[in-house]
C-alpha positions in Angstrom: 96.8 116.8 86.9 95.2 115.7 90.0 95.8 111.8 89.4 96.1 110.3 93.0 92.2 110.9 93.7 91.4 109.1 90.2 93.7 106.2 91.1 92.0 105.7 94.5 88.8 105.8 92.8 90.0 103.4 90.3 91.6 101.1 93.3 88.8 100.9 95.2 86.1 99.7 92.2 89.1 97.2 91.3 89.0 95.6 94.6 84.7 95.6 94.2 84.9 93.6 91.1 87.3 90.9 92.3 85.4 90.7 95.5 83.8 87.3 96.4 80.2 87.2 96.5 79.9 90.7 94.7 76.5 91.9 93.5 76.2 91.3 89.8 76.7 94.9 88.0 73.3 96.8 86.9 72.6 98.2 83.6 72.8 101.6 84.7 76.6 100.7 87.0 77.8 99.3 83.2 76.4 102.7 81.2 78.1 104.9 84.0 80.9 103.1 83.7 81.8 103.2 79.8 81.0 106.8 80.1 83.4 107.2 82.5 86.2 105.3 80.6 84.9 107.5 77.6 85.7 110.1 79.5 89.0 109.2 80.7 90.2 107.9 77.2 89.5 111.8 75.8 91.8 112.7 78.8 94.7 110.5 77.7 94.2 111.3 73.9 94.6 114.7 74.5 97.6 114.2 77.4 99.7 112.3 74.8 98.9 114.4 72.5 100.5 117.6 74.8 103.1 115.1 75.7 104.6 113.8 72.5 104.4 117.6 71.0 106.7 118.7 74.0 110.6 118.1 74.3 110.1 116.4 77.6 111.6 113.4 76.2 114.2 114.6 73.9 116.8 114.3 76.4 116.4 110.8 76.7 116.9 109.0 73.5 113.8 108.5 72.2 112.5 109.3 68.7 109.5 110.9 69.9 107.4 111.4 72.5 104.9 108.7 71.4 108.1 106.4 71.3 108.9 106.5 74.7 105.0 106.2 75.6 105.0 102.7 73.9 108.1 101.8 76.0 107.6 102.8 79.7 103.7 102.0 78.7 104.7 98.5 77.5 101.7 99.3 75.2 102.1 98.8 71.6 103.7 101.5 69.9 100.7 101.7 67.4 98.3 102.6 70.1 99.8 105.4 71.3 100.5 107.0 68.3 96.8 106.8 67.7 96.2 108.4 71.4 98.4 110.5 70.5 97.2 112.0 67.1 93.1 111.7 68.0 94.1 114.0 70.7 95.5 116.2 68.9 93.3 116.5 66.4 90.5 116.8 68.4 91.8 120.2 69.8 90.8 121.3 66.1 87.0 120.2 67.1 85.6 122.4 70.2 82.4 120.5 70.4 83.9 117.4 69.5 86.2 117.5 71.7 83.8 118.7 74.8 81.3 116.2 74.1 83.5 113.5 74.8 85.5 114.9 78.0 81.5 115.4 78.8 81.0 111.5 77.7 78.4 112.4 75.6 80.5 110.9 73.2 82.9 108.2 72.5 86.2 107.7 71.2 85.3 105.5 68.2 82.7 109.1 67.9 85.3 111.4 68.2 87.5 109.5 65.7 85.3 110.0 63.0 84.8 113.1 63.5 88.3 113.8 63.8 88.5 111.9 60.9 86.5 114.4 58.4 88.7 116.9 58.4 91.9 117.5 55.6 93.1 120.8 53.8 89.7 120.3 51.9 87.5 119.9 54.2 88.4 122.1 57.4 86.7 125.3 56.8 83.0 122.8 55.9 83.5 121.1 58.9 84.4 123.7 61.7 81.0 125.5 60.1 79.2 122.1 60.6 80.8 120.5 63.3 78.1 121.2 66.1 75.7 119.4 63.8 77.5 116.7 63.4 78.0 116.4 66.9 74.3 116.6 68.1 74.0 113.7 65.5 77.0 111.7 67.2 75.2 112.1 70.8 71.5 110.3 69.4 72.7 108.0 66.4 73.8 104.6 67.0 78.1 104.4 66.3 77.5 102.7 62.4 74.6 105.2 60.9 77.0 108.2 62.8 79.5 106.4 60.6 77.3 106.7 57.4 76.1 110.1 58.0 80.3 111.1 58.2 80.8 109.1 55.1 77.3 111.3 53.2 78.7 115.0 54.2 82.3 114.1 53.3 81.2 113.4 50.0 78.9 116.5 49.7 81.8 118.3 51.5 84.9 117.1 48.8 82.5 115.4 46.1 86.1 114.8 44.0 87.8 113.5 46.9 85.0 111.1 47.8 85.3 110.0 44.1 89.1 109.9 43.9 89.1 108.0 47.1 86.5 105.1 45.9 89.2 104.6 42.9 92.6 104.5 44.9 90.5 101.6 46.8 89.7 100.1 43.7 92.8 100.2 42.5 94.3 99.0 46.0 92.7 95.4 45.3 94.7 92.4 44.8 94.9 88.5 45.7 97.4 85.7 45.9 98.0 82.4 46.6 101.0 80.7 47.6 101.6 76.8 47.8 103.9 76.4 50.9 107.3 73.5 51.1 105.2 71.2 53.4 102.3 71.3 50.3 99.9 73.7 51.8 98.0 76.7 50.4 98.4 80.2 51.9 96.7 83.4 50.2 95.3 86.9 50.9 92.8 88.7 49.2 91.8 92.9 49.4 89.0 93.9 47.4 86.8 97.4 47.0 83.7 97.5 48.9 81.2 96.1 45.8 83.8 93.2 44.5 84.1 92.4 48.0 80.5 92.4 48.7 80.1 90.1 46.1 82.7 87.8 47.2 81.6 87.8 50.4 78.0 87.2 50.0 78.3 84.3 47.4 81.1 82.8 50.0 78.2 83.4 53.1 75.3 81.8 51.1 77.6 78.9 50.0 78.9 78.2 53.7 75.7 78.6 55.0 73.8 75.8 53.0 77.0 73.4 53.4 76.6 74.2 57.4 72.7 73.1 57.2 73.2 70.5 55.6 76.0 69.3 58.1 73.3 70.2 60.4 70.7 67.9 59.3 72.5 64.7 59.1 74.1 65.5 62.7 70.7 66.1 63.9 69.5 62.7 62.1 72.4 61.0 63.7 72.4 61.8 67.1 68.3 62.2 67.3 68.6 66.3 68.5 69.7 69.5 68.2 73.6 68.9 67.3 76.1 71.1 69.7 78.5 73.4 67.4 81.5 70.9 68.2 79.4 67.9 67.3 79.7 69.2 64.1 82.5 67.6 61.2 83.6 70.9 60.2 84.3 74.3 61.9 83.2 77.5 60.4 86.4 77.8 59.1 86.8 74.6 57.8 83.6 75.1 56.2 84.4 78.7 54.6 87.4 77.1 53.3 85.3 74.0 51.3 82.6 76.7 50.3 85.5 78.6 48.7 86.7 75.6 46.9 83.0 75.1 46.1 82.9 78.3 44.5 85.8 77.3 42.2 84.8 73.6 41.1 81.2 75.2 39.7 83.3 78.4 38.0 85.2 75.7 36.2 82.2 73.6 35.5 80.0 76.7 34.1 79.6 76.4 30.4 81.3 79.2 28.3 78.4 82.0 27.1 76.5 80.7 30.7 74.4 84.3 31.9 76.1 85.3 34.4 74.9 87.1 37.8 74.9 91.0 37.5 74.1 93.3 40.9 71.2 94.7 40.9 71.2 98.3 41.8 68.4 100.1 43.1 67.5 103.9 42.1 65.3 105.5 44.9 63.3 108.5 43.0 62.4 111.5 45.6 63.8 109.8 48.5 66.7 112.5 48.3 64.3 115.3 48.5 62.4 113.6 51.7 65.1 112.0 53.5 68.7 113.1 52.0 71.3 111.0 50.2 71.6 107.3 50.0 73.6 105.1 48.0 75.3 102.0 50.0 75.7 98.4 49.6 72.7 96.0 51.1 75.4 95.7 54.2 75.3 99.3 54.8 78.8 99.8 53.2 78.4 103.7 51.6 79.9 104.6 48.4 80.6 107.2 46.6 79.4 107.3 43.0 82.2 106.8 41.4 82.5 103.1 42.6 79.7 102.1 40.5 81.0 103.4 37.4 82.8 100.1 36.4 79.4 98.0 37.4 77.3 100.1 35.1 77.5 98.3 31.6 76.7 94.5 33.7 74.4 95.6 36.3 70.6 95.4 36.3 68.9 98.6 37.2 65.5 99.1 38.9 63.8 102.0 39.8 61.6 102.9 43.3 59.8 105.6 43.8 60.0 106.8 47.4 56.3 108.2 48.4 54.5 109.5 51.3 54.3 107.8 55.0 57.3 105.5 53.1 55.7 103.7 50.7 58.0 102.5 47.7 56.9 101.6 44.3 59.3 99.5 42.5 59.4 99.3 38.8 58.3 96.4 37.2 61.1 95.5 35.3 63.7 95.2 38.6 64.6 91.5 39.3 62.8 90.3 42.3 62.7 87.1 43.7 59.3 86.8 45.4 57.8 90.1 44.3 57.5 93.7 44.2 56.2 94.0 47.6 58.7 92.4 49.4 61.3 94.1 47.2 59.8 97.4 48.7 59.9 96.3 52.4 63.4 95.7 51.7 64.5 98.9 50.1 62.3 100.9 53.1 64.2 99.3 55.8 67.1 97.8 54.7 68.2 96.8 58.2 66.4 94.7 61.3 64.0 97.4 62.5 64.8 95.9 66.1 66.0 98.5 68.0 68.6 96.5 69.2 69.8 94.9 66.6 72.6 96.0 63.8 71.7 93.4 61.2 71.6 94.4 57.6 69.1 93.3 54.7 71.2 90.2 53.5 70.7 88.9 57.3 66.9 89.6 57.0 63.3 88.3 56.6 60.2 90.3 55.4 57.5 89.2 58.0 54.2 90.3 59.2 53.7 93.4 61.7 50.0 92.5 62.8 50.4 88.8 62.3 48.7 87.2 59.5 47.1 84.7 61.6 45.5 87.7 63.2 43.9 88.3 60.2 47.2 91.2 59.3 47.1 92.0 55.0 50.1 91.3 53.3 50.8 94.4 52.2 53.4 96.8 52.5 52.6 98.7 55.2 51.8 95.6 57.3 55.4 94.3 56.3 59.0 94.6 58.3 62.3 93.5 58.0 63.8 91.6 60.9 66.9 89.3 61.3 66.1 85.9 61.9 66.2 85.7 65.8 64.2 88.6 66.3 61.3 86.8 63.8 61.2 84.1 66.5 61.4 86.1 69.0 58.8 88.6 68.1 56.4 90.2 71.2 53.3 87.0 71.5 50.5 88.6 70.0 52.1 91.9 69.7 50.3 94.2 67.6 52.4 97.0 66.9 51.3 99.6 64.3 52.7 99.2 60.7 55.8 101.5 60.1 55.8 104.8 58.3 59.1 105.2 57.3 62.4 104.6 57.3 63.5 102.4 60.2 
């Protein structure tokens, strides 16, 4: 490998960065450079790869070749067994594997790619790989992620299922008082019971942290900095769990309790493809809501032209079926530079309502909290039409 011009290279931007007085890096300079250490991370997957499959090292004591990475690396030993195994399974995926030594790509790209194929699923994905790539090169990394998870369910539907039960049955939690009198635990739960947990621990936390909020606020006459504050966010997850506890204890036996609330999109299939996921974008399989089924409530929308959805009348909405609908269509921030899912969102306005905009559902959007305050000064852009 012709190394010694790479390390020049690598030498000379080095000594630019550490410079005194350097000009601040460009948008552009960052993009070329994370395509470039794309690049050169596909070049290192594959040379460990090569390398821990030879017998270089076998004279000199090591396990394996991806042993004697970790120790003249000083990396962890973890890492380069990872290096070591994307690269070789990328040599499995031809246009994987040439869109990221291209940098069209990225590792965390190639890896779930990589990741699709098993004894099951080989011969679907060689025949779909290409497509999967092109998809990889425009999608931002977490809907790349969800399209992966949709075809390896279409690909291995009994896998997909088998696969949503062994993490079912993975789940487990303990605690553990400790000799100085402290309280230690861990908890792993399957995607729903962990959303669940999660989002009642979140909702919980979040009103204990406005109202530690207010009465700093009150106190000190303005906006409160985050270490003005009693608690941390930690310290504050912790009481909200405690929280959660004291009212489970208090509830009255026979008390109705919560159920999800899942939502059954009719024709979106046939207009857009697949979709069942949790309200943080987490995809399932169907056979994780199997054991949901007898407790949950059920509503029906039915997905229409230009996006409109119609939900049922019987689903359990909070402030209406219209803003139920915005939800379901978007189910994310419709920023384009933002990742946040529905539970992070608001249902606002498109053409402003002080600008005489309906409240309807075409004139509606989901967006995360700082993008509602931060939304274009009299912007009027058109109403969406589908799925954002």
């Amino acid at each position: 490998m012709e190394l010694a011009a790479l390390e020049e290279a690598l030498e000379r931007l080095a000594g630019q960065v550490t410079a005194e007085n350097r000009p601040r890096a460009s948008g552009e300079e960052a993009l070329r450079l994370l395509r470039a250490a794309s690049r050169l991370q596909a070049v290192v997957a594959i040379a460990a790869a090569d390398f821990a499959d030879g017998q270089e090292w076998a004279g000199t004591g090591a396990r394996s070749g991806k042993a004697w990475l970790a120790r003249q690396s000083r990396l962890p030993a973890g890492e380069c067994a990872r290096a070591a195994r994307l690269g070789r399974r990328i040599h499995a995926l031809p246009h994987a594997k040439a869109a990221w030594l291209s940098g069209r790509i990225g590792q965390a790209h190639a890896g779930v790619l990589a990741g699709l194929g098993n004894r099951r699923t080989m011969s679907a994905l060689t025949e779909s790989e290409q497509s999967l790539v092109d998809q990889a090169e425009r999608l931002r990394f977490d809907d790349l992620a969800a399209v992966a998870a949709y075809w390896a369910q279409h690909a291995d539907p009994e896998g997909a299922d088998e696969d949503e039960e062994e993490r079912r049955q993975r789940r487990h939690a303990w605690v553990v008082q400790s000799v100085g009198g402290m309280w230690f635990g861990k908890i792993t739960l399957d995607p729903v019971s962990g959303a669940i947990v999660a989002d009642e621990l979140a909702r919980r936390e979040k009103a204990l942290f406005e109202a530690e909020w207010a009465g700093a606020r009150a106190r000190l006459g303005r906006d409160p900095r985050p270490d003005e504050l009693e608690r941390s966010a930690a310290q504050r997850r912790a009481d909200a769990l405690v929280e959660m506890a004291t009212r489970s204890a208090a509830t009255p036996p026979g008390a109705q309790r919560p159920a999800p609330l899942f939502s059954v999109f009719v024709g979106y299939e046939t207009l857009q493809g697949r979709i069942l996921e949790l309200a943080n974008g987490t995809v399932l399989a169907p056979g994780a809501l199997i054991p949901w089924l007898d407790t949950a409530y059920i509503e029906r929308a039915v997905f229409g032209l230009r996006g409109r959805v119609e939900v049922s009348e019987r689903a359990r909405l909070f402030t209406g079926a219209t803003r139920r609908a915005v939800e379901l269509r978007d189910r994310r921030c419709v920023h384009p530079y933002c990742d946040r899912r529905l539970p992070e969102c608001q249902v606002d306005h498109v053409i402003p309502y002080s600008q005489d905009g309906p409240t309807t559902q075409e004139n509606g959007q989901l967006l995360c909290g700082f993008h509602n305050r931060h939304k274009e000064p009299n912007g009027r852009r058109p109403p969406p039409t589908g799925i954002a």
